[in-house]
CHARMM-style PDB file with segment names, atoms N, HN, CA, C and O in Angstrom:
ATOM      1  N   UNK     1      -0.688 -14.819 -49.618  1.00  0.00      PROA
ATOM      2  CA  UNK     1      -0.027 -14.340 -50.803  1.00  0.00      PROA
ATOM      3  C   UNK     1      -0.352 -12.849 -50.952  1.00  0.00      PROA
ATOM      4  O   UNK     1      -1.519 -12.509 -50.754  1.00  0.00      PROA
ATOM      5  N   UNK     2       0.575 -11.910 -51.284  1.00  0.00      PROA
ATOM      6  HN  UNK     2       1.523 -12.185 -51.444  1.00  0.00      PROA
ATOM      7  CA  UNK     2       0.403 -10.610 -51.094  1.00  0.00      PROA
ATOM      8  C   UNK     2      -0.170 -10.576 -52.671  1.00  0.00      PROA
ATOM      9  O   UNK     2      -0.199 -11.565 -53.404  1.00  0.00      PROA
ATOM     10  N   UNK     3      -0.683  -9.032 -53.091  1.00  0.00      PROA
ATOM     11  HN  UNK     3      -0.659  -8.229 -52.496  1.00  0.00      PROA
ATOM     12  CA  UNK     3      -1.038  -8.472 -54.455  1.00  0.00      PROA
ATOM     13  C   UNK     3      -0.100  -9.098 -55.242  1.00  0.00      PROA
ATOM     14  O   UNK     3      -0.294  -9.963 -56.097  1.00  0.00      PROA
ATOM     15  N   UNK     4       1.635  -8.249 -54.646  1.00  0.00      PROA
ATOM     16  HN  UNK     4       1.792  -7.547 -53.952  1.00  0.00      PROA
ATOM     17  CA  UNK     4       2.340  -8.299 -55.842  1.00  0.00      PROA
ATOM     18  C   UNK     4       2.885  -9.414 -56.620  1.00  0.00      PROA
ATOM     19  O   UNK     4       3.305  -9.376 -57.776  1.00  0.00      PROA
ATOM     20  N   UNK     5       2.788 -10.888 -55.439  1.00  0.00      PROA
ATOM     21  HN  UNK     5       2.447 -10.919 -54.499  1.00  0.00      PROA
ATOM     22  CA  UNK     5       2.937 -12.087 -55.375  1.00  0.00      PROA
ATOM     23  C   UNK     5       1.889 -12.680 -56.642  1.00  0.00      PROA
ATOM     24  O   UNK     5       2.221 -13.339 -57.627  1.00  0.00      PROA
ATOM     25  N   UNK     6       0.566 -12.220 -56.260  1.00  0.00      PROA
ATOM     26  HN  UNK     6       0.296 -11.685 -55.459  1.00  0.00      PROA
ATOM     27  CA  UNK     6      -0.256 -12.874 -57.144  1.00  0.00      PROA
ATOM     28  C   UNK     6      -0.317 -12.462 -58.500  1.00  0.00      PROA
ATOM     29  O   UNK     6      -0.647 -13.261 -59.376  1.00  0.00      PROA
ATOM     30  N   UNK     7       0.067 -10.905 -58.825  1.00  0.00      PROA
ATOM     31  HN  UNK     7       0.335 -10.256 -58.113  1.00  0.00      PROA
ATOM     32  CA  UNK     7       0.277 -10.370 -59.870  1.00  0.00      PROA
ATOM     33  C   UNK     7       1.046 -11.202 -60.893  1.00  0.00      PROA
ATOM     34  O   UNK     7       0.812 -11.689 -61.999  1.00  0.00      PROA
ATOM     35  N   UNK     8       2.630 -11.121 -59.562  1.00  0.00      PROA
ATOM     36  HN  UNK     8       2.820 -10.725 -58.663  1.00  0.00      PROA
ATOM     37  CA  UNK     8       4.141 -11.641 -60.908  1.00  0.00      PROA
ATOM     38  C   UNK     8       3.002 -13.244 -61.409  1.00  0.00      PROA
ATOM     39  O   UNK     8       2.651 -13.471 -62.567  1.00  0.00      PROA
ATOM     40  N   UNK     9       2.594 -14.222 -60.049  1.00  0.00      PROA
ATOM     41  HN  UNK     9       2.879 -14.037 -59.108  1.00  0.00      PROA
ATOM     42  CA  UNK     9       2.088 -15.090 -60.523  1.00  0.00      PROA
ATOM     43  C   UNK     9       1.026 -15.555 -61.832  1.00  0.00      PROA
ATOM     44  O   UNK     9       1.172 -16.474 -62.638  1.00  0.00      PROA
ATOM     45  N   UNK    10      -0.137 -14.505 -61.701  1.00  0.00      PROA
ATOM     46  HN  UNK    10      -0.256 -13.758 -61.046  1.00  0.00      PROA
ATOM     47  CA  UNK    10      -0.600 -14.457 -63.102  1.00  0.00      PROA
ATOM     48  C   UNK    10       0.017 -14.242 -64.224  1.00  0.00      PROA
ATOM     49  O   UNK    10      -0.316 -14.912 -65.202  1.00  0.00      PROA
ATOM     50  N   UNK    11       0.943 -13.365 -64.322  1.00  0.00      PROA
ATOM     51  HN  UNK    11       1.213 -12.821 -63.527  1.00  0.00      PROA
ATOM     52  CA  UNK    11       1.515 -12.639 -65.482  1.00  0.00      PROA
ATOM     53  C   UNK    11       2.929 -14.132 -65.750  1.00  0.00      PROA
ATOM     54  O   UNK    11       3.232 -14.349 -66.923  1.00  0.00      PROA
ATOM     55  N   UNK    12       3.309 -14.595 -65.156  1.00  0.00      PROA
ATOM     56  HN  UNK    12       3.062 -14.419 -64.203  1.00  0.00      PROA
ATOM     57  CA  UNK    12       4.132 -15.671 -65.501  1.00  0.00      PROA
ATOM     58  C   UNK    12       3.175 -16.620 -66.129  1.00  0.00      PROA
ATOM     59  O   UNK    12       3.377 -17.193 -67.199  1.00  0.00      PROA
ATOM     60  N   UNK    13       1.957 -16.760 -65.269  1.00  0.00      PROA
ATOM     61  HN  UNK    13       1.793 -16.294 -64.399  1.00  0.00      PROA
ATOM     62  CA  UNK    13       0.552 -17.794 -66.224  1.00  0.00      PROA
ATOM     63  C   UNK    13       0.589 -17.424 -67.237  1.00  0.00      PROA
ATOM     64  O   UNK    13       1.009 -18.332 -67.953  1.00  0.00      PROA
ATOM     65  N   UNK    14       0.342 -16.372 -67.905  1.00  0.00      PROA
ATOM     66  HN  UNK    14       0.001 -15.634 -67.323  1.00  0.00      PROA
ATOM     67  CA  UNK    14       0.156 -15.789 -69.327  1.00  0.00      PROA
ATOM     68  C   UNK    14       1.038 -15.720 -69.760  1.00  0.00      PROA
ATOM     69  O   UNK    14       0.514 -15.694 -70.873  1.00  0.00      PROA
ATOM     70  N   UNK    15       2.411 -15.632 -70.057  1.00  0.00      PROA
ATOM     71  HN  UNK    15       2.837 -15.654 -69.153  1.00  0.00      PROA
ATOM     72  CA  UNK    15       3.298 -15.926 -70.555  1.00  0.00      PROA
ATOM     73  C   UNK    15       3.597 -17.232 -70.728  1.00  0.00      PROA
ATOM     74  O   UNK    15       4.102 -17.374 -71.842  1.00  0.00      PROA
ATOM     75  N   UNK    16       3.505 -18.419 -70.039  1.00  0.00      PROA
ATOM     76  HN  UNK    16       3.095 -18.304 -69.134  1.00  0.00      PROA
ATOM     77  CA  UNK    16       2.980 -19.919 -70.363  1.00  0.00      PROA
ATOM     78  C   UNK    16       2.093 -19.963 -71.177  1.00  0.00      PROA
ATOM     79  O   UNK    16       2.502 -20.416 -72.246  1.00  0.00      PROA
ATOM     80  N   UNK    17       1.072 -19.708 -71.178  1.00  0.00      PROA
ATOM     81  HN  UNK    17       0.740 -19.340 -70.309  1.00  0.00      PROA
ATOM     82  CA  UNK    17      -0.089 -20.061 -71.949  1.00  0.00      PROA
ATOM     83  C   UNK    17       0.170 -18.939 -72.931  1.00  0.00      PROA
ATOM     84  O   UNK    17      -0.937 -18.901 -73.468  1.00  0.00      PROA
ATOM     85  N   UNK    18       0.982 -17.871 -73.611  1.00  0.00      PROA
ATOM     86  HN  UNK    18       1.882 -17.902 -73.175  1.00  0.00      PROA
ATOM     87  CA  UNK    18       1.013 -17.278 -74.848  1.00  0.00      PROA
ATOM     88  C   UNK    18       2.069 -17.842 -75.324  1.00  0.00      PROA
ATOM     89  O   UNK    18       2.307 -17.481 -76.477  1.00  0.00      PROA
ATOM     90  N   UNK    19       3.056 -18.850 -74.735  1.00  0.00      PROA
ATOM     91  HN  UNK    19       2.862 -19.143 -73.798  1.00  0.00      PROA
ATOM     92  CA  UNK    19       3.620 -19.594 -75.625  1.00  0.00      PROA
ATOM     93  C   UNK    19       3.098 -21.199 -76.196  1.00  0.00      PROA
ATOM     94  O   UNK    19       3.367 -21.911 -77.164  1.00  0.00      PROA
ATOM     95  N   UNK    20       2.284 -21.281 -75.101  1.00  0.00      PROA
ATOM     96  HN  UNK    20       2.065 -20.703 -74.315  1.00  0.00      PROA
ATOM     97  CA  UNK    20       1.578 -22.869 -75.335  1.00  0.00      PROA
ATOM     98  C   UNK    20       0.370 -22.104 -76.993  1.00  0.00      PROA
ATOM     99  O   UNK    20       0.321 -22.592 -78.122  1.00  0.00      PROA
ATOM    100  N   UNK    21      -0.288 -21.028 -76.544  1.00  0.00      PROA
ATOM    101  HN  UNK    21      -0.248 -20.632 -75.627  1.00  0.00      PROA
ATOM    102  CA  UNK    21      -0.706 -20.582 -77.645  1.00  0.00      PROA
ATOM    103  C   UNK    21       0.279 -20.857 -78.791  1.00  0.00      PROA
ATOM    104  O   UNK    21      -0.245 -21.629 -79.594  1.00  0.00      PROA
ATOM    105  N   UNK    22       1.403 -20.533 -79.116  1.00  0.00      PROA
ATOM    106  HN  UNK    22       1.829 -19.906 -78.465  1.00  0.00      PROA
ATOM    107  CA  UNK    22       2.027 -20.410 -80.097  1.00  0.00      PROA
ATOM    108  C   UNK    22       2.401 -21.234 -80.887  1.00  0.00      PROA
ATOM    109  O   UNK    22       2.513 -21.134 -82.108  1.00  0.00      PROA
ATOM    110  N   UNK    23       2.735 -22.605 -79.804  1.00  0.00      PROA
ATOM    111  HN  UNK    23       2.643 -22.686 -78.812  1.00  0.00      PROA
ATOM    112  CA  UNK    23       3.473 -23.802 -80.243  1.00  0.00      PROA
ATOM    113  C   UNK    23       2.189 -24.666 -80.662  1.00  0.00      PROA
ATOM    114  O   UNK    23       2.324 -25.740 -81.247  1.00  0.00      PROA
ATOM    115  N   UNK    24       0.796 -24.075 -80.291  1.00  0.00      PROA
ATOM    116  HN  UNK    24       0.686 -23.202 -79.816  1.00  0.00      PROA
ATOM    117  CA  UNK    24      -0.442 -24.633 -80.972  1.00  0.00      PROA
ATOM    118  C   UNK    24      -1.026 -24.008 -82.468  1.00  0.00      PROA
ATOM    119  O   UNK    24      -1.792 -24.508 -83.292  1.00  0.00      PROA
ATOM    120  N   UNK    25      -0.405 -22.862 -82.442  1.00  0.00      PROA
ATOM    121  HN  UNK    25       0.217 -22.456 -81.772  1.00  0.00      PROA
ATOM    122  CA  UNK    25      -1.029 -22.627 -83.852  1.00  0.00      PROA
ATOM    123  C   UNK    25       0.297 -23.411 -85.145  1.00  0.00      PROA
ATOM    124  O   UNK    25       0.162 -23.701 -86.334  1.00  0.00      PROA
ATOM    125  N   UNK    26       1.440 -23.525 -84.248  1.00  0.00      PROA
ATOM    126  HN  UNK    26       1.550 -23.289 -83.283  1.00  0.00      PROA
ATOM    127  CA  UNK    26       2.633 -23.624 -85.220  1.00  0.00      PROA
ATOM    128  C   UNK    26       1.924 -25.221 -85.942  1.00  0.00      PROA
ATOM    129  O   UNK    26       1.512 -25.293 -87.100  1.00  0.00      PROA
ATOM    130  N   UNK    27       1.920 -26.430 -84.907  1.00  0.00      PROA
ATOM    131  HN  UNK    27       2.254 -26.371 -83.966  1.00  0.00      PROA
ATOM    132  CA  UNK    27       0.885 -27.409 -84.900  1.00  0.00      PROA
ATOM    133  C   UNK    27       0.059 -27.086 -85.387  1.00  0.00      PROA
ATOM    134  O   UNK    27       0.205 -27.715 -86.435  1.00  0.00      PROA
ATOM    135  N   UNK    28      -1.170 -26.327 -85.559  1.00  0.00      PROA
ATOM    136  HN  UNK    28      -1.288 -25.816 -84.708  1.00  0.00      PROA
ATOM    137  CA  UNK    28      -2.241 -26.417 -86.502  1.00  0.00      PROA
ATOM    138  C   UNK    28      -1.759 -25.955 -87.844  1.00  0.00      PROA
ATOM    139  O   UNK    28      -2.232 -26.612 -88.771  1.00  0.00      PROA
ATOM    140  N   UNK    29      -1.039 -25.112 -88.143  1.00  0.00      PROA
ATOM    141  HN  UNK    29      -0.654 -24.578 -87.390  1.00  0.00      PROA
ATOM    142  CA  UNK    29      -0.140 -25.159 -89.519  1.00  0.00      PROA
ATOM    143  C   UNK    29       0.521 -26.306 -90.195  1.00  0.00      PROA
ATOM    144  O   UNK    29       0.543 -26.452 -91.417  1.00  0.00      PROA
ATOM    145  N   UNK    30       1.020 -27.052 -89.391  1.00  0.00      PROA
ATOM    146  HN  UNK    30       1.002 -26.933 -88.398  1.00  0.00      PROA
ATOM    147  CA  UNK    30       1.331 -28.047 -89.439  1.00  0.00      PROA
ATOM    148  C   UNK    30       0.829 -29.014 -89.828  1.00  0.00      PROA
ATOM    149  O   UNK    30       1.151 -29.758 -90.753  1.00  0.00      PROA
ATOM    150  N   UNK    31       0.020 -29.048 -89.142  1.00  0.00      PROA
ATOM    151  HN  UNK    31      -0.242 -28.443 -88.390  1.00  0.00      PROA
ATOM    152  CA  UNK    31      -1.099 -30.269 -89.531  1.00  0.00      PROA
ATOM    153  C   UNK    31      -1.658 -29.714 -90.799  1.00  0.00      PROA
ATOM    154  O   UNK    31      -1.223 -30.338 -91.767  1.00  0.00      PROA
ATOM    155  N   UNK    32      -2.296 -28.961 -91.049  1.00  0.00      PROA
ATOM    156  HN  UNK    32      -2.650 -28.453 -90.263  1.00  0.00      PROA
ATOM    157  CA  UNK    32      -2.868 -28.538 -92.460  1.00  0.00      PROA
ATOM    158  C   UNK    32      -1.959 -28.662 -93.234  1.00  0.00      PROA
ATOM    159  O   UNK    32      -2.800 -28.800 -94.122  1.00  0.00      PROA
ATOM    160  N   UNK    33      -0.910 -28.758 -93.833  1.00  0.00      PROA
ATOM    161  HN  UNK    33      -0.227 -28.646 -93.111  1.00  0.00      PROA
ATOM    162  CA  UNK    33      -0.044 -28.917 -94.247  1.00  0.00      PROA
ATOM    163  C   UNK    33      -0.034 -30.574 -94.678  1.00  0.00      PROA
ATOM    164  O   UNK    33      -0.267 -30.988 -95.814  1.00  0.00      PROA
ATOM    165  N   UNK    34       0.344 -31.543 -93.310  1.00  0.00      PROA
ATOM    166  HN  UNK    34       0.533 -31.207 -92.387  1.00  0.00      PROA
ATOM    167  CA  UNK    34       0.165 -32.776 -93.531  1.00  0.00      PROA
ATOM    168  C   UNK    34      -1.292 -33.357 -94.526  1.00  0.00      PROA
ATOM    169  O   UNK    34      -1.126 -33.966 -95.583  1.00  0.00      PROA
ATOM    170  N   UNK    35      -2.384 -33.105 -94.077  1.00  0.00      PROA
ATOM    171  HN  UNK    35      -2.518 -32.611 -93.218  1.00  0.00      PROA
ATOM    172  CA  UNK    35      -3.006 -32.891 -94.623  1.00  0.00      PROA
ATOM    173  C   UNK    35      -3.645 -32.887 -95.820  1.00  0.00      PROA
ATOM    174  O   UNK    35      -4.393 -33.710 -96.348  1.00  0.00      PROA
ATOM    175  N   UNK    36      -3.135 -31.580 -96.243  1.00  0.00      PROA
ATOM    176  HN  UNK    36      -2.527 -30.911 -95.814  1.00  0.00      PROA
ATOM    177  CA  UNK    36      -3.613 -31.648 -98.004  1.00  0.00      PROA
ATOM    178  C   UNK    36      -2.612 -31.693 -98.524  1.00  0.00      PROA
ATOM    179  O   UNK    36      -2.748 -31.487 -99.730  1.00  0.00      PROA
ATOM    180  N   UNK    37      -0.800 -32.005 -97.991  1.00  0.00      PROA
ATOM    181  HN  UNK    37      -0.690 -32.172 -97.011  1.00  0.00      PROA
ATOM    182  CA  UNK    37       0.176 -32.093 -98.556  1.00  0.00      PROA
ATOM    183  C   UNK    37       0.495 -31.138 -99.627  1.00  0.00      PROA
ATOM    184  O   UNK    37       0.910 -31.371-100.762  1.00  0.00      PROA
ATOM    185  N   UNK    38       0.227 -30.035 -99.065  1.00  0.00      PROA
ATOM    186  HN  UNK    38      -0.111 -29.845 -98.143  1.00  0.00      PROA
ATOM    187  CA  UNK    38       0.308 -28.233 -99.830  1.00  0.00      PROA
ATOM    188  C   UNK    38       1.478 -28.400-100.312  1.00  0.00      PROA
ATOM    189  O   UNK    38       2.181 -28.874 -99.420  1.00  0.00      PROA
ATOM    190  N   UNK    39       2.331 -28.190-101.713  1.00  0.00      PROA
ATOM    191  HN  UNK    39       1.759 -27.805-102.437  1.00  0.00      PROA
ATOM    192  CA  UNK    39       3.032 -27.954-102.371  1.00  0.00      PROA
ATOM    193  C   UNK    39       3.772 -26.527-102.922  1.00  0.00      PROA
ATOM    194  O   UNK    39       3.614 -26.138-104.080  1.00  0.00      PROA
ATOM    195  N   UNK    40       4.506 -25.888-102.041  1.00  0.00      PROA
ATOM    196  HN  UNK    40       4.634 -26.204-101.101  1.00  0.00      PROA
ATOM    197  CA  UNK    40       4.691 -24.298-102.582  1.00  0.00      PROA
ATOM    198  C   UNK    40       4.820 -24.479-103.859  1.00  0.00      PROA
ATOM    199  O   UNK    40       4.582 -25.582-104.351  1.00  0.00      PROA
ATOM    200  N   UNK    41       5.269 -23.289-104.701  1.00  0.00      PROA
ATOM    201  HN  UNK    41       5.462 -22.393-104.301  1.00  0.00      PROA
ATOM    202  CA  UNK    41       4.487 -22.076-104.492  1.00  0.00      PROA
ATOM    203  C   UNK    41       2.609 -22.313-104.969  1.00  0.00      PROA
ATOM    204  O   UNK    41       1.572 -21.677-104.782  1.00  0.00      PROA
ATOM    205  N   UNK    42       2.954 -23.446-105.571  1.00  0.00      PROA
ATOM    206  HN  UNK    42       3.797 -23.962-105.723  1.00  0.00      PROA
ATOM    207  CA  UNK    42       1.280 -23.276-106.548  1.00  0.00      PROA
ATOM    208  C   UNK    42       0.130 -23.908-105.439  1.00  0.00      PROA
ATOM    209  O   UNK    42      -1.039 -23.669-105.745  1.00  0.00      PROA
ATOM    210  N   UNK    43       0.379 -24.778-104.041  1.00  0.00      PROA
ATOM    211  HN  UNK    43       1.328 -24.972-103.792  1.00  0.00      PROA
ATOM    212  CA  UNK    43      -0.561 -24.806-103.271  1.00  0.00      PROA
ATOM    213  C   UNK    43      -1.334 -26.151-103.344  1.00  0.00      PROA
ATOM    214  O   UNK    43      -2.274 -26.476-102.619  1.00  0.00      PROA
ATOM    215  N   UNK    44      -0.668 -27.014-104.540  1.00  0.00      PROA
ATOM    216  HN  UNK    44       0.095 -26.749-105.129  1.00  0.00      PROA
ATOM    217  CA  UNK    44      -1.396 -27.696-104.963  1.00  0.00      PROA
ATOM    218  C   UNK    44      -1.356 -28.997-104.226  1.00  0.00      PROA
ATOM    219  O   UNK    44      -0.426 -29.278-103.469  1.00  0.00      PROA
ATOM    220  N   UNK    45      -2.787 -30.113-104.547  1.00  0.00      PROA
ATOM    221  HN  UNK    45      -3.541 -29.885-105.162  1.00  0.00      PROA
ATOM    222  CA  UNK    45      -2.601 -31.007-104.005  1.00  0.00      PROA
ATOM    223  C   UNK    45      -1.840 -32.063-104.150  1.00  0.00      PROA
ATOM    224  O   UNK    45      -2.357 -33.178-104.215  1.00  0.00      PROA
ATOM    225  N   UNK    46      -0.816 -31.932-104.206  1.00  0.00      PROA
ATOM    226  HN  UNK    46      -0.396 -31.026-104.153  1.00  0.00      PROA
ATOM    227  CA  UNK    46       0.370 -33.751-104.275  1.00  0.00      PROA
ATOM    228  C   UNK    46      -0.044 -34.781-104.578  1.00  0.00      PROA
ATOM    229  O   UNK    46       0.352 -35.450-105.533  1.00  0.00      PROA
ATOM    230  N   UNK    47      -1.241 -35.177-103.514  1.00  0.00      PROA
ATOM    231  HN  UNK    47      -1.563 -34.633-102.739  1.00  0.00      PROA
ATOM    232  CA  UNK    47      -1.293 -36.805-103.077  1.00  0.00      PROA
ATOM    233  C   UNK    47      -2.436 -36.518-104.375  1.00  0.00      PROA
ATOM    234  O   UNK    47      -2.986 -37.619-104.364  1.00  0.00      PROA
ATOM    235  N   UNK    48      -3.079 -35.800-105.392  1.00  0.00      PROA
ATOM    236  HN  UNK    48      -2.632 -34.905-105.402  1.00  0.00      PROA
ATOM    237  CA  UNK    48      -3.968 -36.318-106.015  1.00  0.00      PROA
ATOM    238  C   UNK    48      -4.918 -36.723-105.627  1.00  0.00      PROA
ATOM    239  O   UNK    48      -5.432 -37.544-106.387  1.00  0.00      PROA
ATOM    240  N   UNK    49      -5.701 -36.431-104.299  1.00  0.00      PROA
ATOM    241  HN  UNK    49      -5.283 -35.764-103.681  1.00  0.00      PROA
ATOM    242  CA  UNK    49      -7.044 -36.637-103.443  1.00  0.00      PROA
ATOM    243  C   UNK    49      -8.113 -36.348-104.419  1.00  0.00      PROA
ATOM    244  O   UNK    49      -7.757 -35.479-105.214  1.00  0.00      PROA
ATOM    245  N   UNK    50      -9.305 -36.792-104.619  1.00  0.00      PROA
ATOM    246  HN  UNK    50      -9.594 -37.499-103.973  1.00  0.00      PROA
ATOM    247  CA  UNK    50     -10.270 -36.981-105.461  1.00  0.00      PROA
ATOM    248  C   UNK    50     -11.014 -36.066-104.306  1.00  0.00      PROA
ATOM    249  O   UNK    50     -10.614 -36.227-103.153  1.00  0.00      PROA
ATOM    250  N   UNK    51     -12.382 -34.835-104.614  1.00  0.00      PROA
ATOM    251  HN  UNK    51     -12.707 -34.703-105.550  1.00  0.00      PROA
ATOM    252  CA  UNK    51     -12.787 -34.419-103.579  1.00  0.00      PROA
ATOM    253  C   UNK    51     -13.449 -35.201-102.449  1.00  0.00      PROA
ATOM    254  O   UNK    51     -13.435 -34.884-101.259  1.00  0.00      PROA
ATOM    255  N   UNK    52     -14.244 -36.658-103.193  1.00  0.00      PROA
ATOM    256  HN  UNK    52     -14.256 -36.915-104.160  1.00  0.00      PROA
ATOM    257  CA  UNK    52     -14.465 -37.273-102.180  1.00  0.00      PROA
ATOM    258  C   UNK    52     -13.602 -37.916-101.139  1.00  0.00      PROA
ATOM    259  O   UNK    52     -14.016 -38.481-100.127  1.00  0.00      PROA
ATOM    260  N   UNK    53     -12.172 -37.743-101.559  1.00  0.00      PROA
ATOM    261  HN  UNK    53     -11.836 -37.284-102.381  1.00  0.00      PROA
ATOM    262  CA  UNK    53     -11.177 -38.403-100.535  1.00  0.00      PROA
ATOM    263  C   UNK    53     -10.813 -37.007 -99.517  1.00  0.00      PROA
ATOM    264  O   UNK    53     -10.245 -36.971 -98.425  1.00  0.00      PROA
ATOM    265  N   UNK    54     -11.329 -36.023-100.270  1.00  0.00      PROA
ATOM    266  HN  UNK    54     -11.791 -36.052-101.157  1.00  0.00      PROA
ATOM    267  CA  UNK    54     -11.118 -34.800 -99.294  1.00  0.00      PROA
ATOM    268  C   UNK    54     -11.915 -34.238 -98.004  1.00  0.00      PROA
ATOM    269  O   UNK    54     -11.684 -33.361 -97.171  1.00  0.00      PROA
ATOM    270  N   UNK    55     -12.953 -35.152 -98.231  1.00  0.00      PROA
ATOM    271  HN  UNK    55     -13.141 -35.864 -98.908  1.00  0.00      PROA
ATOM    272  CA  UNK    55     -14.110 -34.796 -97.452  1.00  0.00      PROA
ATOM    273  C   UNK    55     -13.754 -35.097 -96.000  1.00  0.00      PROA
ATOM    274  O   UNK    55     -14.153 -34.177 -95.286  1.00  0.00      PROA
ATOM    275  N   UNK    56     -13.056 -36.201 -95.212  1.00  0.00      PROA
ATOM    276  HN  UNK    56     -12.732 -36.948 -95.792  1.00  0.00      PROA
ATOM    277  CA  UNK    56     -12.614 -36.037 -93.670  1.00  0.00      PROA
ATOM    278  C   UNK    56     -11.716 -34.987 -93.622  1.00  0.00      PROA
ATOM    279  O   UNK    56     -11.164 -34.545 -92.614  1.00  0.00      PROA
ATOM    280  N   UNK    57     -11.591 -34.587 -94.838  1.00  0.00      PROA
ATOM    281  HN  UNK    57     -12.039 -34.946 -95.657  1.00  0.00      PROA
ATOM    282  CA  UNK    57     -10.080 -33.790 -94.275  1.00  0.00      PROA
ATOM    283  C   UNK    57     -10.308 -32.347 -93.867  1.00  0.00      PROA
ATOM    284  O   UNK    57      -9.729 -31.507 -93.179  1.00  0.00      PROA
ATOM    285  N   UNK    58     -11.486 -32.439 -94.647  1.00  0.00      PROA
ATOM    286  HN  UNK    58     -11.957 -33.122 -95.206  1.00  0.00      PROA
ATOM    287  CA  UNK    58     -11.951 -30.679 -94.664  1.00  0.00      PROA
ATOM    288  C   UNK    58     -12.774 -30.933 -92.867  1.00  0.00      PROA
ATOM    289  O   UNK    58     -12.418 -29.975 -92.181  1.00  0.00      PROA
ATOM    290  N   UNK    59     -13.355 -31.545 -92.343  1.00  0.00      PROA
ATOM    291  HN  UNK    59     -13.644 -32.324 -92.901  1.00  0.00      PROA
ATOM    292  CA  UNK    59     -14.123 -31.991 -91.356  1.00  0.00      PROA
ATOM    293  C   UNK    59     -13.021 -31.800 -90.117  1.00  0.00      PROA
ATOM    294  O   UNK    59     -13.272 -31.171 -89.090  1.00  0.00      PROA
ATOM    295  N   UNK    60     -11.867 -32.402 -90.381  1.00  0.00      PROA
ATOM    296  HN  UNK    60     -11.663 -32.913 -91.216  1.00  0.00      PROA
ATOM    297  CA  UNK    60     -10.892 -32.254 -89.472  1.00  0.00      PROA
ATOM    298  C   UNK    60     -10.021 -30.439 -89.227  1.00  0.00      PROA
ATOM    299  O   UNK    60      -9.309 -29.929 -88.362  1.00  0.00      PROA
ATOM    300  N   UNK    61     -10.542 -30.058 -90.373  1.00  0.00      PROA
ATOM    301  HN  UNK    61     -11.121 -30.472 -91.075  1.00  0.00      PROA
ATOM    302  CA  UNK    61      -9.620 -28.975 -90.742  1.00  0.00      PROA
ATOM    303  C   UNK    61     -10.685 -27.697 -89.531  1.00  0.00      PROA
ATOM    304  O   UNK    61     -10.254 -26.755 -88.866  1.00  0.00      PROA
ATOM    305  N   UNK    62     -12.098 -28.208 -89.670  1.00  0.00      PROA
ATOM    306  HN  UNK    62     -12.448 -28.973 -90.210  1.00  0.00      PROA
ATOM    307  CA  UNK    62     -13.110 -27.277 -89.336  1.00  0.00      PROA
ATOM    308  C   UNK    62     -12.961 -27.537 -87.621  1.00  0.00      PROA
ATOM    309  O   UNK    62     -13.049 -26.620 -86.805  1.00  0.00      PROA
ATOM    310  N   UNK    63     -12.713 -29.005 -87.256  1.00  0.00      PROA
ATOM    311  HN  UNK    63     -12.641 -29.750 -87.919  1.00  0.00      PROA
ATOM    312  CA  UNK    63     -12.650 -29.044 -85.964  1.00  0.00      PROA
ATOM    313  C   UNK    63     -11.745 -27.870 -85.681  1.00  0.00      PROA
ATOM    314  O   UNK    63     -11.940 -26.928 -84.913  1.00  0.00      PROA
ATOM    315  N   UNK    64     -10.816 -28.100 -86.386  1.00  0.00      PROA
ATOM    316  HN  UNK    64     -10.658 -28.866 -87.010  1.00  0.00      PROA
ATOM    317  CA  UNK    64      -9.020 -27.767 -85.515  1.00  0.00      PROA
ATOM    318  C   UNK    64      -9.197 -25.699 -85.998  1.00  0.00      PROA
ATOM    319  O   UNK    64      -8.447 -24.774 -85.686  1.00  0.00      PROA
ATOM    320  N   UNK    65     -10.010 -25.693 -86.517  1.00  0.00      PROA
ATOM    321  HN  UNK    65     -10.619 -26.445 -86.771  1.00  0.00      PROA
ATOM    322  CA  UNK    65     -10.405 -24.062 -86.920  1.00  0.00      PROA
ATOM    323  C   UNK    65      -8.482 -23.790 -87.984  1.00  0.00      PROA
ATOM    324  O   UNK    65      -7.631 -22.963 -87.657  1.00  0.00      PROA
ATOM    325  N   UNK    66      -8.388 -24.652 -89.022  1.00  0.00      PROA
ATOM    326  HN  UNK    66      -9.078 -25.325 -89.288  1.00  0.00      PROA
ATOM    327  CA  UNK    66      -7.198 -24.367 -89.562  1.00  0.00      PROA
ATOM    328  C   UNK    66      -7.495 -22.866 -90.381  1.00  0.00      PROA
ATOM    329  OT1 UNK    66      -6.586 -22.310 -90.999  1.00  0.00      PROA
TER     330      UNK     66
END
């Protein structure tokens, strides 16, 4: 494989993976969303979660770095 071969090849890698980036943060928006069932404009919680019903959620939120 020559330079320029391996070049286009990386640079097509990164362009894969800056869209796989993308379609993962859209998903982690997403999911936070599902979630605490965010309500525009005021943000609020919908489902009426008590904080102790909030507590996996925040745990999940820290995995996923929302």
């Amino acid at each position: 494989m020559t330079e320029n071969e391996l070049i286009t090849k990386q640079q097509l890698e990164i362009e894969m993976l800056r869209k796989k980036i993308a379609i993962a943060d859209d998903c982690r928006r997403d999911l936070y969303k599902v979630l605490f069932n965010i309500g525009a404009p005021l943000n609020d919680n919908k489902l009426l979660y008590s904080k102790e019903q909030l507590k996996p959620f925040f745990k999940i939120v820290d995995i996923f770095d929302l």
